[in-house]
PAZAPA-4460 file (N, C-alpha, C; in steps of 0.05 Angstrom, whole numbers, plus 32768, in hexadecimal, padded with zeros to 4 digits):
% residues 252
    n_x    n_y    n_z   ca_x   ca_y   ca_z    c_x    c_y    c_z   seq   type   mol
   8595   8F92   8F2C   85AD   8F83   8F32   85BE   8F7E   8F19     1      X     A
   85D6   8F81   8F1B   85E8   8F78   8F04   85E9   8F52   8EFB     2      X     A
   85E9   8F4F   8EEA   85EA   8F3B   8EE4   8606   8F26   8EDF     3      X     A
   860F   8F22   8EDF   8630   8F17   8EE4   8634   8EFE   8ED1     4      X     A
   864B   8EFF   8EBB   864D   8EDB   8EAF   8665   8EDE   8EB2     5      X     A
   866A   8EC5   8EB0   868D   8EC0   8EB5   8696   8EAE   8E92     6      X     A
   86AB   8EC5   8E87   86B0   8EB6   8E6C   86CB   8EAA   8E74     7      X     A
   86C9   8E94   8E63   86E5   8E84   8E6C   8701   8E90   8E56     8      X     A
   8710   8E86   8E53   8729   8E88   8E4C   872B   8E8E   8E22     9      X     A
   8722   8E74   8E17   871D   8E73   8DFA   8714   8E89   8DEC    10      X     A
   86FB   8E94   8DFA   86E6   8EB0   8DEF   86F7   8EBD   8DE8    11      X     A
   8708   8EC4   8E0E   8717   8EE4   8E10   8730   8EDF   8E01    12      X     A
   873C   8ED6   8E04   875C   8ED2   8DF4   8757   8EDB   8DD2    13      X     A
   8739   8ED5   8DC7   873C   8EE0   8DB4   872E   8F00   8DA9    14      X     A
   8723   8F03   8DC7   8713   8F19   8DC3   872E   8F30   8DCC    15      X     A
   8741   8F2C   8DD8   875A   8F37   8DEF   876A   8F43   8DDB    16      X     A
   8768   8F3C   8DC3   8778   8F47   8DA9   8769   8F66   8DA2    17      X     A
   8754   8F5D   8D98   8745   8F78   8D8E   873C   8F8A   8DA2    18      X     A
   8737   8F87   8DBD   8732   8F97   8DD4   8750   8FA2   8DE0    19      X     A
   8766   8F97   8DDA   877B   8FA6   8DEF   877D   8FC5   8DE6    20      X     A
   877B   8FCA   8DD1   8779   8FE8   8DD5   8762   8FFD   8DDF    21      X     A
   8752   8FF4   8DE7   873B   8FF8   8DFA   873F   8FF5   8E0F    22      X     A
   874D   8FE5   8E20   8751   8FE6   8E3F   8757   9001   8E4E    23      X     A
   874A   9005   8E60   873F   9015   8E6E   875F   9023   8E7C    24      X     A
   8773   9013   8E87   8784   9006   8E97   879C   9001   8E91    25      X     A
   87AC   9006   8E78   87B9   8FFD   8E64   87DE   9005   8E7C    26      X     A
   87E6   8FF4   8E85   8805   8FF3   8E84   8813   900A   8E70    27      X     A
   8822   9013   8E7A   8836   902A   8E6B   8841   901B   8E5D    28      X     A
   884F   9025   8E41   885C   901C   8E2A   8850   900A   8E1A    29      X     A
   8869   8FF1   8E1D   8862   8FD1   8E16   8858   8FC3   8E2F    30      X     A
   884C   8FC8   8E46   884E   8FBE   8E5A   882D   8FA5   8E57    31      X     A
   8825   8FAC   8E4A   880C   8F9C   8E49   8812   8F87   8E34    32      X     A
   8827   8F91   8E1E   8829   8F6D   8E12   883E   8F58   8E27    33      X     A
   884E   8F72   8E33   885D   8F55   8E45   884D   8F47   8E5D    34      X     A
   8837   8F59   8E60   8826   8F4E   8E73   8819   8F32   8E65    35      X     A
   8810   8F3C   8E4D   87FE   8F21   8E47   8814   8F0B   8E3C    36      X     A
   8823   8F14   8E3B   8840   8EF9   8E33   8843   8EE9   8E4B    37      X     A
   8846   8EF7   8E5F   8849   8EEA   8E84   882F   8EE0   8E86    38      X     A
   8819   8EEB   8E90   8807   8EE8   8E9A   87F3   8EF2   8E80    39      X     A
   87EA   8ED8   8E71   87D6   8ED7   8E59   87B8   8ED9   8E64    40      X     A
   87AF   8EE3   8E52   878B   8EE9   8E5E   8781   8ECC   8E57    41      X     A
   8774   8EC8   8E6A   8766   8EA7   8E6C   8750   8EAA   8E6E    42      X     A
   873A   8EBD   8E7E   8729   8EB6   8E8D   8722   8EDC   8E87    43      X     A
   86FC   8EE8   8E89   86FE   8EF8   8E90   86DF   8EFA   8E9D    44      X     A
   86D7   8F07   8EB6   86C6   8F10   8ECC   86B9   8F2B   8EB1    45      X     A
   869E   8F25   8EB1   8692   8F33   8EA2   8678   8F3F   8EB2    46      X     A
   8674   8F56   8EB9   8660   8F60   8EC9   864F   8F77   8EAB    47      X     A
   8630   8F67   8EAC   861E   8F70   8E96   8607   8F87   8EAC    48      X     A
   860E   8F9C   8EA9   85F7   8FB3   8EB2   85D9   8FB8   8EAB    49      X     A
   85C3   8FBB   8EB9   85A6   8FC4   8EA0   85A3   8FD2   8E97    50      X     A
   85BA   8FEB   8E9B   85BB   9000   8E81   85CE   8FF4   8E65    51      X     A
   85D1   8FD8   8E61   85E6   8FD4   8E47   85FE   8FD4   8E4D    52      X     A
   860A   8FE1   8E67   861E   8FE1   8E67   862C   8FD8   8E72    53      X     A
   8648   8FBF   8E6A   8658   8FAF   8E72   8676   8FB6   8E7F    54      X     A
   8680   8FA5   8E92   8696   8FAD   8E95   86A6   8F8E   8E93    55      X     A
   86BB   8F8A   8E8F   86C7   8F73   8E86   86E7   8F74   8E98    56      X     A
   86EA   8F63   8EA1   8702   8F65   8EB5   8714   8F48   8EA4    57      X     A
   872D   8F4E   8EA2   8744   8F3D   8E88   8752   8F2B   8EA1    58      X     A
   8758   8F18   8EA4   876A   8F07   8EB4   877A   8EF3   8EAF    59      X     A
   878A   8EE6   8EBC   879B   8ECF   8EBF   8785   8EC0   8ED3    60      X     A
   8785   8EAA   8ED9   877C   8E9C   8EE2   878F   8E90   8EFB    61      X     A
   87A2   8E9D   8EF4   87BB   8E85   8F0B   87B8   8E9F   8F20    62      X     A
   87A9   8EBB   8F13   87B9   8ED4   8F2B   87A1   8ED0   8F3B    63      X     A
   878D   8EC6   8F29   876F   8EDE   8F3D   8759   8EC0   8F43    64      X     A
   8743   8EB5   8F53   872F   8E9C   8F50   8717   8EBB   8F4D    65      X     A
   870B   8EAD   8F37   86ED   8EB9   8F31   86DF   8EC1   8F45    66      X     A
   86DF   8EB4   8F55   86CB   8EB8   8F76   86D3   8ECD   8F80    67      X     A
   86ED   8ED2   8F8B   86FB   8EE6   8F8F   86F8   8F00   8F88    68      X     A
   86F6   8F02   8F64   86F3   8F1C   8F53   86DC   8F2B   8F5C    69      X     A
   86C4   8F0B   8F51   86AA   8F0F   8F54   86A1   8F1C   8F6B    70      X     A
   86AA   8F1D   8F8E   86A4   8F20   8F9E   86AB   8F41   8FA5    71      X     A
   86C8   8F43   8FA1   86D2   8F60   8FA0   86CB   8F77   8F8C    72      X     A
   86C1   8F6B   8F77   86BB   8F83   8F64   8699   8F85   8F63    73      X     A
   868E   8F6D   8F6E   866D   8F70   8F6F   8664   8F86   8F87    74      X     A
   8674   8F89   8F9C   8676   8FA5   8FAF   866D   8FB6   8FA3    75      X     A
   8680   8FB8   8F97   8681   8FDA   8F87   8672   8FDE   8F74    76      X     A
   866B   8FC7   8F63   865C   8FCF   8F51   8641   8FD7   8F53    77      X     A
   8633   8FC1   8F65   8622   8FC4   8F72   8617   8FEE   8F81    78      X     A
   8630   8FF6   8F83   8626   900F   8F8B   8625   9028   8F73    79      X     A
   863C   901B   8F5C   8634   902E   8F4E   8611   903D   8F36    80      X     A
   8618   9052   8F32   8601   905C   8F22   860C   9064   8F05    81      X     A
   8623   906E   8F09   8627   9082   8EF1   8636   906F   8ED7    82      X     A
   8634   9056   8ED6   8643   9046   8ECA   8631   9047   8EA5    83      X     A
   8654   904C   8E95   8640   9052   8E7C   8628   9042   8E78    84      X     A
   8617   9050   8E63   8601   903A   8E53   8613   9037   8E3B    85      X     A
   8601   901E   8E2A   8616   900C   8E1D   862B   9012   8E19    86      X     A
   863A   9011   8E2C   865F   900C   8E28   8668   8FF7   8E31    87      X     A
   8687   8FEF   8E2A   8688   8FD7   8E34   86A8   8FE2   8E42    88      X     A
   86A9   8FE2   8E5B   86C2   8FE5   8E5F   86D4   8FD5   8E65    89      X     A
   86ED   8FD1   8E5D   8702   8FB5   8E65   8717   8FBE   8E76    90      X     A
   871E   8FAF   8E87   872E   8FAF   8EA0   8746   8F92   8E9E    91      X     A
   875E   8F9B   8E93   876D   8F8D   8E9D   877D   8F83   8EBC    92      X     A
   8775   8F71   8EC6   877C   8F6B   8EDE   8794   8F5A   8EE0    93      X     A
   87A9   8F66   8EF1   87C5   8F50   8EF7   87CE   8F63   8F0F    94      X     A
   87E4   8F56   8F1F   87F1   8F66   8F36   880B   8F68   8F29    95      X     A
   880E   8F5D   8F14   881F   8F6D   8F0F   8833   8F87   8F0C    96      X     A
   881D   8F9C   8F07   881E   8FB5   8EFF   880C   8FCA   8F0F    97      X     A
   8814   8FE0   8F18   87F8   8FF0   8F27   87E7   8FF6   8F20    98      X     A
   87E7   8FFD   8F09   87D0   8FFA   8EF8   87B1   8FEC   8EEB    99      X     A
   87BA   8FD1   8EF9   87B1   8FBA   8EF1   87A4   8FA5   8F06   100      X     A
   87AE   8FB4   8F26   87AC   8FA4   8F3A   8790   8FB0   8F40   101      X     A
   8787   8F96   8F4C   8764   8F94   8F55   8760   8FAE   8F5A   102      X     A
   8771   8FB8   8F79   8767   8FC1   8F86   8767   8FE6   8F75   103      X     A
   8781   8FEB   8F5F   877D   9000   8F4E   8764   9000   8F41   104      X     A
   875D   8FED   8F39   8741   8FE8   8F25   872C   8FED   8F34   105      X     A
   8733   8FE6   8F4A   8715   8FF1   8F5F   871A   9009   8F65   106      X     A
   8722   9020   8F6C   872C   9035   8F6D   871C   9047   8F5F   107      X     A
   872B   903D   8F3D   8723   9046   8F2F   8708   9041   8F29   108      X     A
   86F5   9034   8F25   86DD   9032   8F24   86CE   903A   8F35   109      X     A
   86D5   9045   8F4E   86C6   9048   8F63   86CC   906B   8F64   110      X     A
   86DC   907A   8F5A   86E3   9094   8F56   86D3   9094   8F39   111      X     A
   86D0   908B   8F24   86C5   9099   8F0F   86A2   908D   8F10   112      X     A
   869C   907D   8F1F   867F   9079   8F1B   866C   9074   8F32   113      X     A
   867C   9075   8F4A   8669   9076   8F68   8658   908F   8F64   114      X     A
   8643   9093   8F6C   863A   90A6   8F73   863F   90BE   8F80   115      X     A
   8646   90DC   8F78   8653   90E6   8F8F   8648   9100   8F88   116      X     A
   864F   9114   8F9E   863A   9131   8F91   8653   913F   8F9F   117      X     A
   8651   915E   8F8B   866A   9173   8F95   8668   917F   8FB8   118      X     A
   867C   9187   8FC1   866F   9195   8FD6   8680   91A9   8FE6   119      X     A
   8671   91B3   8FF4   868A   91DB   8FF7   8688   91C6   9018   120      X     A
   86A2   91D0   901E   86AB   91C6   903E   86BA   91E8   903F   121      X     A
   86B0   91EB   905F   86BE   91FF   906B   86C6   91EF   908E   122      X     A
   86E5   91F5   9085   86F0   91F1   90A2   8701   9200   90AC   123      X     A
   870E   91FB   90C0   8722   9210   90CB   873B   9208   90CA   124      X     A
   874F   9216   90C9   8775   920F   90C6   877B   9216   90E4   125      X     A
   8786   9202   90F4   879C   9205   910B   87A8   91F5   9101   126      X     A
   87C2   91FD   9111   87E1   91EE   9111   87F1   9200   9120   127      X     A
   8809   91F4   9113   8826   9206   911A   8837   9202   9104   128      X     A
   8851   9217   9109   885D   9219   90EE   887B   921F   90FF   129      X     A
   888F   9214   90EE   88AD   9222   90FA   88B0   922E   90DF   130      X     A
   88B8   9256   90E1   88BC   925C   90CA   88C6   926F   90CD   131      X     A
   88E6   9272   90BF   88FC   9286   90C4   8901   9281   90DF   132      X     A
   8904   9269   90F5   8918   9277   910E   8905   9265   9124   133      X     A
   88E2   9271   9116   88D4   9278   9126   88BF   925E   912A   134      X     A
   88B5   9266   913E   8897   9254   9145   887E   9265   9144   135      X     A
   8871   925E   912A   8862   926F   9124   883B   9260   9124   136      X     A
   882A   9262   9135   880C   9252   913A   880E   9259   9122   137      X     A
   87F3   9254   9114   87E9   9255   90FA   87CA   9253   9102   138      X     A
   87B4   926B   9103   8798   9266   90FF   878E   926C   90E8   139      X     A
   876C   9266   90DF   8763   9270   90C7   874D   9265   90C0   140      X     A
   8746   9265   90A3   872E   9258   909F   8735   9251   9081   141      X     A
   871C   9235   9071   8722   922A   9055   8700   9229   9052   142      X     A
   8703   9230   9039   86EF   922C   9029   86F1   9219   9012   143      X     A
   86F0   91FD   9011   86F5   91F2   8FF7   86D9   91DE   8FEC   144      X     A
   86E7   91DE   8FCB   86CC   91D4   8FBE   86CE   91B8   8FB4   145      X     A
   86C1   91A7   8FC5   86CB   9183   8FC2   86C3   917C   8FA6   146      X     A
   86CE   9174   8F95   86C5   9169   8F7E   86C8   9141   8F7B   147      X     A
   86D4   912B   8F6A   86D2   9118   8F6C   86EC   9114   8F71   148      X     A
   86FB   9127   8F63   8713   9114   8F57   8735   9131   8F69   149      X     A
   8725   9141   8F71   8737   915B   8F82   8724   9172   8F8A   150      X     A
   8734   917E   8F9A   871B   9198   8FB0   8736   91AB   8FA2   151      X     A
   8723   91CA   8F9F   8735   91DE   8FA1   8725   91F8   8FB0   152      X     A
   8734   9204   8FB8   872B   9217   8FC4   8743   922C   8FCA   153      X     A
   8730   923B   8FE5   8743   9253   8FF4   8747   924E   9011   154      X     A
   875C   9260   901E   875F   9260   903C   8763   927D   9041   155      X     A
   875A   927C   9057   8767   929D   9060   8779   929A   907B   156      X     A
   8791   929A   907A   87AA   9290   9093   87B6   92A1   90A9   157      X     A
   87B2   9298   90BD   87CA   92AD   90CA   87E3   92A0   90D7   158      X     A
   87F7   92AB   90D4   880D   92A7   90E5   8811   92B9   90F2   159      X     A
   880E   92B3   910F   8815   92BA   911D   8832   92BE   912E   160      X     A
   8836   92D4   9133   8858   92D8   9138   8854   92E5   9157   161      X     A
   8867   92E1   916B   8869   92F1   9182   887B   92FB   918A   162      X     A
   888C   9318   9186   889D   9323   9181   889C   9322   91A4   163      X     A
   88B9   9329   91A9   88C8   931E   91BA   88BB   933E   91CD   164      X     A
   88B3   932C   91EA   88A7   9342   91F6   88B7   9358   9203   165      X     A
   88A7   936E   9202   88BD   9387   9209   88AD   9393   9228   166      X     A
   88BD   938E   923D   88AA   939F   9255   889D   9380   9261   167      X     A
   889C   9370   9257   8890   935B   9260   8870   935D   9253   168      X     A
   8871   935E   923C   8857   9367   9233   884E   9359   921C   169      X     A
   8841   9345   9218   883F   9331   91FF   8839   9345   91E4   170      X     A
   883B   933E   91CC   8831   934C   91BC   8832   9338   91A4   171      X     A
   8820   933A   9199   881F   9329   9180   8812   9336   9164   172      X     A
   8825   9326   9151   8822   932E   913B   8812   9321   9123   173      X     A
   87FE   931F   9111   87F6   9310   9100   87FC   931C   90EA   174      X     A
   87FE   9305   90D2   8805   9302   90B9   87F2   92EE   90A8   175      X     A
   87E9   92FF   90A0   87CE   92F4   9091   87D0   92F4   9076   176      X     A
   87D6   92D3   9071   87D3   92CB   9054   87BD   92C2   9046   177      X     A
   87B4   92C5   902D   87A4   92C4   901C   87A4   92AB   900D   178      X     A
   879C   9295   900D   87AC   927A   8FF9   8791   9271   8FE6   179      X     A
   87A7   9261   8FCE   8793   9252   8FBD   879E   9239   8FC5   180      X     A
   8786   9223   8FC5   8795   9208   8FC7   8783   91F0   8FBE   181      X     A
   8793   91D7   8FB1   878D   91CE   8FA7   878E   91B0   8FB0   182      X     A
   877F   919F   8FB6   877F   9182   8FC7   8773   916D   8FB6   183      X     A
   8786   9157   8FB7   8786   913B   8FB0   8782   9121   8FBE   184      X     A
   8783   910D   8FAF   8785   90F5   8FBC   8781   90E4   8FAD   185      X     A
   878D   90D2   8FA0   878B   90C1   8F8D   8786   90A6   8F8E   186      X     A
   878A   90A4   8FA5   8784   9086   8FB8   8767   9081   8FC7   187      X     A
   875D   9098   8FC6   874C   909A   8FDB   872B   90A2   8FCA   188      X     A
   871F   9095   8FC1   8709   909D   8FB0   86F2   90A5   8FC3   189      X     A
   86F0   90AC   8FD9   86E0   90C1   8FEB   86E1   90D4   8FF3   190      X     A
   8703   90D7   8FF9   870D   90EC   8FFF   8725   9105   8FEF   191      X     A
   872B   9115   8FEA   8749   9125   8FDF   8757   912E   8FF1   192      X     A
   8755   912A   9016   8765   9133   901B   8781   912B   9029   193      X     A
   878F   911E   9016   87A6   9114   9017   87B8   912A   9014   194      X     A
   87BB   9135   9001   87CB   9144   8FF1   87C2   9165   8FF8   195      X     A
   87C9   9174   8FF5   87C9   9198   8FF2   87E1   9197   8FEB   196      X     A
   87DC   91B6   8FCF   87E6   91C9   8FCA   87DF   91D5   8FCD   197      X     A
   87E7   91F4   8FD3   87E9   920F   8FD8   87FC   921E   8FCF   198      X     A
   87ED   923D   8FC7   87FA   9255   8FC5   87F6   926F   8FD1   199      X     A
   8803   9282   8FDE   87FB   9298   8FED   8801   92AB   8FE8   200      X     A
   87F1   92C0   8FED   87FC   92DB   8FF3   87FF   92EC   9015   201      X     A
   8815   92FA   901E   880C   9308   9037   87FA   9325   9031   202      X     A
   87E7   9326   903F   87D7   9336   903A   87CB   934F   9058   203      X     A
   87E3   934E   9062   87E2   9363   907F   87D7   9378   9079   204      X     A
   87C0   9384   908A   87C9   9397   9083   87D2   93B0   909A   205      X     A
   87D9   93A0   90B5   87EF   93AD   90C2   880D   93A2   90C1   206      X     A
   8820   93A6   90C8   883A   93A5   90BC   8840   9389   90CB   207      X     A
   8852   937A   90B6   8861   935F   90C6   8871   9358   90D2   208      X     A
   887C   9355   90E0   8891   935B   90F2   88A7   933A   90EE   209      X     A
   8898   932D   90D6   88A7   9307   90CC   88AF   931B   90B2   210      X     A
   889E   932A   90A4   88A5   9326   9084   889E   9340   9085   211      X     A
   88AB   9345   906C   88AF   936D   9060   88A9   9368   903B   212      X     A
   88A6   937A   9031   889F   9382   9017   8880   9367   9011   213      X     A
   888A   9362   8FFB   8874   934D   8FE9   8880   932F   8FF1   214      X     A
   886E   9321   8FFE   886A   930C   9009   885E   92F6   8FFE   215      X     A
   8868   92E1   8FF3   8857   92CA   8FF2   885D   92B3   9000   216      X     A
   884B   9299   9000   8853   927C   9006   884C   9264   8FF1   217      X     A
   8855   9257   8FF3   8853   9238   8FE4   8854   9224   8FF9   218      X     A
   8845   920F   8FEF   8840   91F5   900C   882D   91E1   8FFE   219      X     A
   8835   91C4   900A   882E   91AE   9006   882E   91A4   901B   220      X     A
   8814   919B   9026   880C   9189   903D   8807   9173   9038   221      X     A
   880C   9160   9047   8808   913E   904A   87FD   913C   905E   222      X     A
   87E7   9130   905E   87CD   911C   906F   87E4   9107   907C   223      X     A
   87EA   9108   90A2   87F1   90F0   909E   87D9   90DB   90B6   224      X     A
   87C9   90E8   90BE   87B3   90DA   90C4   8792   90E9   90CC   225      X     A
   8783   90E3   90D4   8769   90F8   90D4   876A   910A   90DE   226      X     A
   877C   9112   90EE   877B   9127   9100   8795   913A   9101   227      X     A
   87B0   912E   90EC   87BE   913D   90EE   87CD   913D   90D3   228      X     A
   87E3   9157   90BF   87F1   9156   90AC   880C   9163   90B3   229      X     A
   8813   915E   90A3   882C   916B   90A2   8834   917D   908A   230      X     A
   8840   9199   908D   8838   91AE   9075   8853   91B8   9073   231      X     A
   8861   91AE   9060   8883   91BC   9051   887D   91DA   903E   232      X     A
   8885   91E4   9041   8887   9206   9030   889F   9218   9030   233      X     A
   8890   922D   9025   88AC   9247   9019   8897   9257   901C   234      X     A
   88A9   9269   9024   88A6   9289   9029   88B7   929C   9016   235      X     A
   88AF   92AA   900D   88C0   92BB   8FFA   88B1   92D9   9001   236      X     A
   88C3   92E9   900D   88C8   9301   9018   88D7   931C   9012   237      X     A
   88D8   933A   9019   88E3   9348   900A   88E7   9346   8FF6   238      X     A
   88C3   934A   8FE5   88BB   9349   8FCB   88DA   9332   8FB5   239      X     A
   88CD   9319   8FCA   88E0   92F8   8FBA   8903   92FD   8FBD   240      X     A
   890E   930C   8FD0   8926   930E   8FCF   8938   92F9   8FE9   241      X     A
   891E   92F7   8FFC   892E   92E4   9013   890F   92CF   9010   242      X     A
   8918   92B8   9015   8907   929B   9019   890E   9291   9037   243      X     A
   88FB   9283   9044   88FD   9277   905C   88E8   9259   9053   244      X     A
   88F9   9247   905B   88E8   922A   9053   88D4   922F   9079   245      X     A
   88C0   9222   9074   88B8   9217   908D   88A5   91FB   908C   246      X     A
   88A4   91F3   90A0   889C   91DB   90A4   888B   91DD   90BD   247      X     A
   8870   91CC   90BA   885E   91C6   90D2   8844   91B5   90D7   248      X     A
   883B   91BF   90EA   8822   91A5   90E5   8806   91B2   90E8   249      X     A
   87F4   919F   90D2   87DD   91A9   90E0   87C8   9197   90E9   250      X     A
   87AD   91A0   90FA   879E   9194   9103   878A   918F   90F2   251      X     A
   8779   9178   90EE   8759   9177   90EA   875D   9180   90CE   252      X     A
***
């Protein structure tokens, strides 16, 4: 179990001098002396580890009650493993700044020292796409490699096209793209998939009846809940001479 003291105000105010350039957390620019001009360090939540190693949280006293800190950050700590041996890390806390707010500091501590292991996910791509004119399904498959902090991987895509029937006779066309892509999430310290990027190539190798010469795509998807995104892109066609934006959604 971690062991916990609470130092009061006198200690830190003079220890707050020689540690600010150590903070873990530091406000852009000058933003951390006007912090401590507004909101002066009074008080600081000190959590002591049995490997030696400390973490020290900086406060105002008017923003945050000890009980409070104590209760929200003993969660997390409690689950971590990977927390240095003798280091001491300092955490400036204020709501001031994004940087600085509890709930960033927990974030952050819970993405660099929870326990977590890499891992290959394979899933499948459905959706739909409007692109050039058209309404185009989208099937396929992803292979990506979860790491802590972003997943990257591949997909193999199809768009699907249904040229306009002749005789009364359906006929369909696929366009099979090749992609690299790359996924985030910066809010989310369990998950990356908020964010995608991607890049493509078309890789037919019967003829397309959407696109002619050298084909690529570009696209960025947004997570907007578990089960569905939304995916903006470009198409660049007749080896990059005509572009078609498209827009669509996908599932899962």
């Amino acid at each position: 179990m971690k062991r916990i003291l609470l130092v009061s105000c006198l200690a830190l105010l003079c220890a707050s001098q020689t540690i600010a350039q150590e903070i873990e957390n530091k406000p852009f620019g000058n933003n951390l002396e006007k912090l401590n001009e507004d909101f002066p360090v009074t008080d600081t939540l000190v959590f002591d580890f049995p490997n030696e190693g400390k973490l020290l949280l900086l406060f105002n006293h008017t923003e945050y009650e000890l009980s409070d800190l104590e209760e929200k950050f003993s969660l997390i700590l409690k689950k971590t493993t990977k927390f240095p041996e003798f280091q001491t890390l300092v955490y400036r806390l204020s709501e001031e700044y994004p940087q600085t707010q509890t709930e960033a500091v927990i974030l952050d501590l819970e993405r660099e020292y929870l326990p977590y292991v890499d891992q290959l996910e394979l899933s499948a791509v459905i959706g739909m796409d409007f692109t050039g004119g058209e309404f185009t399904p989208v099937v396929g498959g992803r292979m990506m490699f979860i790491f802590r902090k972003f997943d990257i991987g591949a997909s193999f895509t199809n768009k699907v096209f249904f040229p306009e029937r002749i005789e009364g006779n359906i006929k369909v066309n696929s366009n099979w793209f090749a992609n690299l892509e790359y996924r985030w999430d910066k809010s989310d310290p369990k998950s990356n998939t908020a964010n995608m990027f991607g890049i493509g190539i078309l890789v037919n190798e019967s003829k397309s009846q959407l696109f002619t010469g050298t084909t690529a795509q570009a696209f960025y998807k947004r997570k907007l809940n578990k089960n569905m995104s939304i995916q903006v892109g470009i198409i660049a066609t007749e080896n990059f001479k005509t572009f078609y934006p498209t827009v669509g959604v996908r599932f899962w």
